[in-house]
N, C-alpha and C positions, 0 to 999 in steps of 0.2 A: 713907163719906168717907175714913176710916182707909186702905181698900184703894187711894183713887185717888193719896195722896200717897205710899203704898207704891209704886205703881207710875212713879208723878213721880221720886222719888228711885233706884229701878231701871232706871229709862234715861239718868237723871242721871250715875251711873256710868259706867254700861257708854259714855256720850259721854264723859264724861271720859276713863278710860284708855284709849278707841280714837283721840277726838283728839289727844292729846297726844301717843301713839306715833306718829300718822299725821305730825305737825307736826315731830318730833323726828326722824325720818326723812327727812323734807325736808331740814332743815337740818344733818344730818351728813353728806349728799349732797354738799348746799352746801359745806360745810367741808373735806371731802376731796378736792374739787375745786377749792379756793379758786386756786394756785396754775398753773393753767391755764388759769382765765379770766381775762381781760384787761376791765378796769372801768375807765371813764377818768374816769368823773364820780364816782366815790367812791375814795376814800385812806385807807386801813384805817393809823392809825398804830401801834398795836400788836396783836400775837396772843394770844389768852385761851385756857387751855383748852379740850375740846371739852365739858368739863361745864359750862361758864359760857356755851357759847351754846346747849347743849340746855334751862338754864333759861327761856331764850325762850320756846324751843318748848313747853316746859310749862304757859307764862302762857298762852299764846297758843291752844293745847289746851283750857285751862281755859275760857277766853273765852269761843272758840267753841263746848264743849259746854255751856254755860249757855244763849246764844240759841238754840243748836242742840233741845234739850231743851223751851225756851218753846215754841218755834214749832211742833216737829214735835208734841207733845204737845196744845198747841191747835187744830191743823188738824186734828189725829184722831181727838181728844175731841167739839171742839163745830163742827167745818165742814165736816170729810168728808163729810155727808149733803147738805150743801146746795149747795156749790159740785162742780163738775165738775173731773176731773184735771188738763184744761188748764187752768183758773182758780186750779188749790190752785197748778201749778208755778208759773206765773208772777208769782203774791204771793209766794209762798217764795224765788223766785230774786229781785225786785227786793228782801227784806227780807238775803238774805245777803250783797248787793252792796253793798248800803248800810253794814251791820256793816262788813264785809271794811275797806271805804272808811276807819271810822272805828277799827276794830283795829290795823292796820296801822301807822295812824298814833300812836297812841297807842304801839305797840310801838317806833316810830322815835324818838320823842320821848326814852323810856326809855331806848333805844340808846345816843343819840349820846354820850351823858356816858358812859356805863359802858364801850365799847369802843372809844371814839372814832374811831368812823365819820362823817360829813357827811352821813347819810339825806335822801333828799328828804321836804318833810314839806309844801310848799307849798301854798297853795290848788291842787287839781284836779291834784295829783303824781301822783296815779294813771291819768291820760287816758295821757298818754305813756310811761307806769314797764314795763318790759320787766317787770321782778322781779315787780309786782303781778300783772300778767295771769299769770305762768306761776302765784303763787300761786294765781289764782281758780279757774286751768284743775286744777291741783291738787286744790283744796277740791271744784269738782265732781265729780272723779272719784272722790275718797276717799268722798265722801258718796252716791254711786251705790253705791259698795261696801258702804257701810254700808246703806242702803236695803234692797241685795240679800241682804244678811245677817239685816237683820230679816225680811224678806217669806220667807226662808227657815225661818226659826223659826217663824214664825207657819204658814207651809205645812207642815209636818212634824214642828213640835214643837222643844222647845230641845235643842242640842247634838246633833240628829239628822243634819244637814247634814254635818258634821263625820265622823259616823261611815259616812254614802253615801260619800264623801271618799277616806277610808282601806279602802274596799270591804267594811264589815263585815255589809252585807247582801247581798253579793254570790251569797254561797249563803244558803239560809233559814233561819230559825234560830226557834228557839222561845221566844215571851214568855208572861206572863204580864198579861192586859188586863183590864178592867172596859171595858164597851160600854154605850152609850144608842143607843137608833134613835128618833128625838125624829122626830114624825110631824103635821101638820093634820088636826084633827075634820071630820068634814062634807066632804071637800075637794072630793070628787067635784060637791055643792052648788053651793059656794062659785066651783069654776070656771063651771059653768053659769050662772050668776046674774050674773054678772061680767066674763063674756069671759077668750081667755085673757093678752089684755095688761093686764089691770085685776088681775087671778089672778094674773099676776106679780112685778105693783110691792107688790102685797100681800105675798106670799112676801118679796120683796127688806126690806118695812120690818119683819117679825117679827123675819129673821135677821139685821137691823140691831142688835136691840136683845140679841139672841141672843150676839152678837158681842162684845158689850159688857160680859158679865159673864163668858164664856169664860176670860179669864185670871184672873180673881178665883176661880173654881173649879178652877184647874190642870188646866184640860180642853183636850183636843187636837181639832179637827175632821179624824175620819178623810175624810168626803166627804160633797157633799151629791148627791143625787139627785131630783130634782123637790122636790116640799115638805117631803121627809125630810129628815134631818141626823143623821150616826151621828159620835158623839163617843167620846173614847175617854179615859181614865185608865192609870196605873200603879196595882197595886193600893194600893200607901203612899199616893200622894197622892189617891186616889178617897173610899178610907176618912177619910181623916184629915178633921176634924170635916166628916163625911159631907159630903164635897163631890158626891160623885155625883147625892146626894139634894136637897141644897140649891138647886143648880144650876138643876132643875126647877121647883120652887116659886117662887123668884127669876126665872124666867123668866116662868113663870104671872101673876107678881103683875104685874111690870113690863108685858104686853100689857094687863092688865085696869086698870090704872094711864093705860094710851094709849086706853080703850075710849072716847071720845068722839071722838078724830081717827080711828080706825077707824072708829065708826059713821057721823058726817062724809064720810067719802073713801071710803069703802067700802061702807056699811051695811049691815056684818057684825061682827061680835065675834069674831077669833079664838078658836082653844082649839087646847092642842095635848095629844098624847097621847105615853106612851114608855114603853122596854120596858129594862129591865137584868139585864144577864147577867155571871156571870165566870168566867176560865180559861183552859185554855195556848191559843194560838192560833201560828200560822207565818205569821212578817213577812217577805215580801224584795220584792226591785226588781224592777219586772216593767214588759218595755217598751226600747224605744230610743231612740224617735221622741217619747215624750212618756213618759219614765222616770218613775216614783211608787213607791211604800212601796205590798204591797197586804200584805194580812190572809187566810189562808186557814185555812179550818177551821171544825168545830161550833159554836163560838161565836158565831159573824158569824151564822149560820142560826139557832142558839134564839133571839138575841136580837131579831130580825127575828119569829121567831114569837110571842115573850111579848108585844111591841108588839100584834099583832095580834088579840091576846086581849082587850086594852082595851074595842075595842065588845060581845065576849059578856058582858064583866060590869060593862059600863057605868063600865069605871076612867079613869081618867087615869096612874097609873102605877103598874106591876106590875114585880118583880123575881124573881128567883128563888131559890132558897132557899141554892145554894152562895152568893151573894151578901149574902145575909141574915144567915148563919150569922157573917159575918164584921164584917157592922156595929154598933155601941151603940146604937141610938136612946136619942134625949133624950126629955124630956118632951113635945119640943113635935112630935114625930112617933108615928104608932098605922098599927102590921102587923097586918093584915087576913090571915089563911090564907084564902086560894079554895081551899084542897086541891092533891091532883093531879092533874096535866093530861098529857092524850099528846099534842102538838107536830106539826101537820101533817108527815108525812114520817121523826117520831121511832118508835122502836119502844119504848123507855122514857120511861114518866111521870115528869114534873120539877114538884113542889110550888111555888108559885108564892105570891106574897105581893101587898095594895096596899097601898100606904103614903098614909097619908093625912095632914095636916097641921092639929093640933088648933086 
């Protein structure tokens, strides 16, 4: 619970001071152009500051990132699974129109006394109001932007966009990663048994729920590839109270927690398996037509192998020893040595661990 009002209050912000810039830019637009527009139905009797009508802009920022924050946080918490994109837009957009409707107003009301302006504030001042449509056609645009900015984050990770941006992977460059290849048990089954459209909405509702605790574990989704899902870490925030580790078990518990709508709709019990690996690997942009962050190196390859050790020793999750070396386990986890193993394709054997959850 703790993590989801963390996360309430984390977009809370981040709406705020991008509203408020966004609104505050509007209106010094406005201001700097006061005197070349020609307004016949309002009569501005005195001039303020331009710091006294960016406080507008701040109320008015704030507003909006409160419903803004409600809604978006409710549609993607508890309704993105159910309703469809065309149904989320169109309740979102009559819920910002109605806001807009009643903000505006509320901002004119405030107005009128303080800079003595004549605001329309009438019943249904907004049908014919020039000013309100350019603001809504505003508020759309700034909020696609912002949209685009999150779906950017979420695609690549936070403050990664920014640095594609300024071309800093434009040549390659070498990081430092922790890797998961999170894999489905049985799957080969699982499709047989199921067809492969039934095999999909399956896949779709695991990494539903997959999805859902990803930012709680500071985990990045490098890509999925059929039932796979290779995730990724920095080492600080992988290690830090073993999110790498958690993450899994958290996952695990959360499908076996749904194992009755599974059995129900499916009648199968997922199970999934995964492998972790860590070390240098080379990130850059690769592509034009459909440009992406790829990963190259030994890394991406052990950890893709250690997964696949899973079924020879019947684990659910194996790591490997640089990896280990660098975690505390708690009490409430127990490292299993399986020894050494030589790595389809490896020429040196890499010790390998399961981790099991007491």
């Amino acid at each position: 619970m703790l993590y989801y009002v963390k996360q309430f209050f984390r977009l809370f912000f981040a709406s705020v001071v991008y509203w408020s810039f966004a609104f505050c830019f509007f209106i010094l637009i406005r201001y700097l152009g006061r005197e070349q527009e020609q307004v016949d139905a309002i009569q501005q009797s005195r001039v303020l500051p331009v710091s006294e009508y960016l406080l507008f802009g701040v109320v008015l920022g704030v507003m909006v990132a409160i419903v803004y924050t409600v809604v978006e946080y409710a549609f993607d918490k508890f309704l993105s699974k159910a309703l469809n994109l065309g149904v989320i837009l169109f309740f979102k957009s009559i819920i910002y129109l109605i806001f807009l409707i009643f903000s505006l107003t509320i901002i004119a009301y405030l107005a009128e006394d303080y800079i003595g302006v004549d605001f329309p504030n009438h019943t249904g001042w907004w049908m014919s109001n020039k000013i309100f449509w350019m603001v809504t056609a505003y508020f759309i645009i700034c909020s696609l932007l912002f949209s685009f900015i999150r779906l950017a984050n979420d695609k690549f990770g936070k403050g990664i966009i920014f640095k594609m941006l300024i071309g800093r992977y434009k040549n390659p460059r070498e990081v430092e990663k922790i890797f998961m290849f999170l894999d489905m048990k049985s799957s080969t089954t699982h499709a047989e048994k199921l067809g492969h459209l039934k095999y999909s909405m399956l896949i779709q509702d695991c990494f539903f729920y997959l999805n859902k605790i990803i930012n709680k574990y500071d985990a990045e989704v490098y890509q999925y590839v059929g039932d796979e899902a290779v995730l990724s870490w920095t080492p600080k925030s992988g290690i830090r109270n073993l999110n790498c580790i958690r993450l899994f078990f958290d996952f695990d518990r959360k499908l076996k927690r749904h194992s009755r709508y599974y059995k129900k709709k499916y009648g199968v019990q997922p199970e999934f398996k995964a492998g972790l690996h860590t070390g240098k690997i080379i990130i850059a942009e690769v592509g034009t037509v459909k440009k992406e962050l790829a990963y190259h190196g030994d890394v991406i390859n052990s950890t893709s192998r250690i997964q696949e050790k899973c079924n020879d020793y019947n684990e659910s999750l194996l790591i490997s020893e640089d990896l280990m070396s660098k975690l505390k386990l708690t009490s409430k986890f127990e490292a299993i040595s399986l020894g050494d193993e030589l790595l389809d394709g490896k020429t040196e054997e890499l010790k390998i661990f399961a981790i099991h959850r007491k």
